[in-house]
BAVOKOL-369109 format. One record per residue: x, y, z of N, C-alpha, C in turn. Coordinates in steps of 0.05 Angstrom, whole numbers, plus 5000, padded with zeros to 4 digits. Example, Ala and Ser with C-alpha at 12.3 -4.5 7.8 and 13.67 -1.06 7.14 Angstrom:
2
526448865156524649105156526449345156/525749555142527349795143525850015157/
! end
This chain:
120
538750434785536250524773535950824778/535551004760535251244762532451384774/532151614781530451644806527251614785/527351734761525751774740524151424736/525351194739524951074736523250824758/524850964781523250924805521750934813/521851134805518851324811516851244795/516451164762514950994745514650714757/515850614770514450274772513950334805/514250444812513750424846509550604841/510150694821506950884817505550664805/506550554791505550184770504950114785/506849984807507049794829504549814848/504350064859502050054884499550114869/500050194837497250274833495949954825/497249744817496849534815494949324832/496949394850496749284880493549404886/493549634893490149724900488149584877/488349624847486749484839486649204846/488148994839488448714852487348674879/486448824906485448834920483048904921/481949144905478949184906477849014893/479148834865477948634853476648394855/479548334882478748114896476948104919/476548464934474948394956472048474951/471748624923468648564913467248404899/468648204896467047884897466747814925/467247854950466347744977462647904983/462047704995458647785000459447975021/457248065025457848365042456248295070/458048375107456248405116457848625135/456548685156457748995178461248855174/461948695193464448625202466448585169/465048535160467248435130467848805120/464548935119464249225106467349355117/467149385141468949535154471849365146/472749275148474549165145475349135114/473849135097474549225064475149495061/472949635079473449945074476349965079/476149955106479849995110482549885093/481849655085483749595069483749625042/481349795028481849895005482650185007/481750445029482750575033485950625038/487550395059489850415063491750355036/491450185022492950134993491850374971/489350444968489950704960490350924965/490850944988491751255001495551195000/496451014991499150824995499550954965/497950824943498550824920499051224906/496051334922496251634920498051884933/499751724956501351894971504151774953/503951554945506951514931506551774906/504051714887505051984869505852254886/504352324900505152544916507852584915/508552374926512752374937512852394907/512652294883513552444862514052714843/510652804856510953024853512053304866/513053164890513653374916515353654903/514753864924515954074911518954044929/519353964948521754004964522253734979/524353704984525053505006523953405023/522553695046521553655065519053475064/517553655029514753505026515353275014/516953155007517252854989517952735018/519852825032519952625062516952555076/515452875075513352825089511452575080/511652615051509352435043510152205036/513552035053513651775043513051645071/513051855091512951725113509651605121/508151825103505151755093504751425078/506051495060506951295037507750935061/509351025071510050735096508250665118/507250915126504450745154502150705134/501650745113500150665092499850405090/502750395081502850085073502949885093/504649925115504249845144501349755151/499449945140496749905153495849785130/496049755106495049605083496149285098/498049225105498648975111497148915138/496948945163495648915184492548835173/490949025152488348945146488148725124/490848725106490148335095489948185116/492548245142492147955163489648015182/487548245175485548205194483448025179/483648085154481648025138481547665130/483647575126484447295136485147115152/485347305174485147145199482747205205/480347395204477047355208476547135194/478047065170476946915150474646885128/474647165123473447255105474047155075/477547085075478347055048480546965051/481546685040483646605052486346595039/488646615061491046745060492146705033/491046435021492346385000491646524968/488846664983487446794958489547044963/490747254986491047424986493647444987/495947164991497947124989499247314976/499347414944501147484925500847764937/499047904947497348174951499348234977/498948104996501748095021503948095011/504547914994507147934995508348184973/506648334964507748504945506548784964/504348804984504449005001506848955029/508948795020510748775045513248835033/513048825003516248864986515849184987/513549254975513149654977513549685002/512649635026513049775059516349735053/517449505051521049505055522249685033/521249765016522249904994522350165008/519650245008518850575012520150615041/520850405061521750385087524650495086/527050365066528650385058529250655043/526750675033527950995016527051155036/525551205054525751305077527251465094/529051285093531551205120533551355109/534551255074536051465063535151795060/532651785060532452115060532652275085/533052115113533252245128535752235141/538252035122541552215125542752315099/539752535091541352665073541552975082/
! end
């Protein structure tokens, strides 16, 4: 797959992903403990989805490295707040199933492209 192309579904991909999550977690009733815990996990998938364009647009190496490593504790922390948010039991695993498992294929992706940019 060429980098041009990567770079189009991986920007698809997380921008997806954030909507599919805010969609689903503003149908939940609202109270302190749930609030905080939506916040975070709509912040972390889109600050995931917004730092991946970044790495697209980067002017240099250094800044596309910088901002995938953004791009991976992003997503890292997008996943930790689905399993907080379903293990509180706010919303259950099976509703947020597809949402995990597609914020755990981007962390191994962007993890992976990672790793190559730092033996180049």
């Amino acid at each position: 797959m060429k980098q041009d192309e990567f770079n189009e579904l991986f920007r698809n991909r997380t921008k997806i992903l954030a909507l599919q999550i805010i969609s689903l977690l503003s149908e939940l009733k609202y109270n302190d403990a749930l609030g905080t815990i939506r916040k975070q996990l709509i912040r972390s998938i889109t600050s995931t989805a917004a730092n991946f364009r970044a790495v697209c647009r980067a002017r240099s190496e250094r800044e596309r490295f910088a901002k995938l490593c953004i791009v991976v504790e992003e997503a890292d922390e997008t996943i930790f707040w689905i399993e907080m948010i379903t293990e509180a039991g706010f919303i259950s695993k099976e509703e947020m199933a597809d949402c995990y498992k597609e914020a755990t294929e981007i962390l191994k992706v962007m993890a992976s492209y990672r790793k190559r940019l730092m033996t180049r």
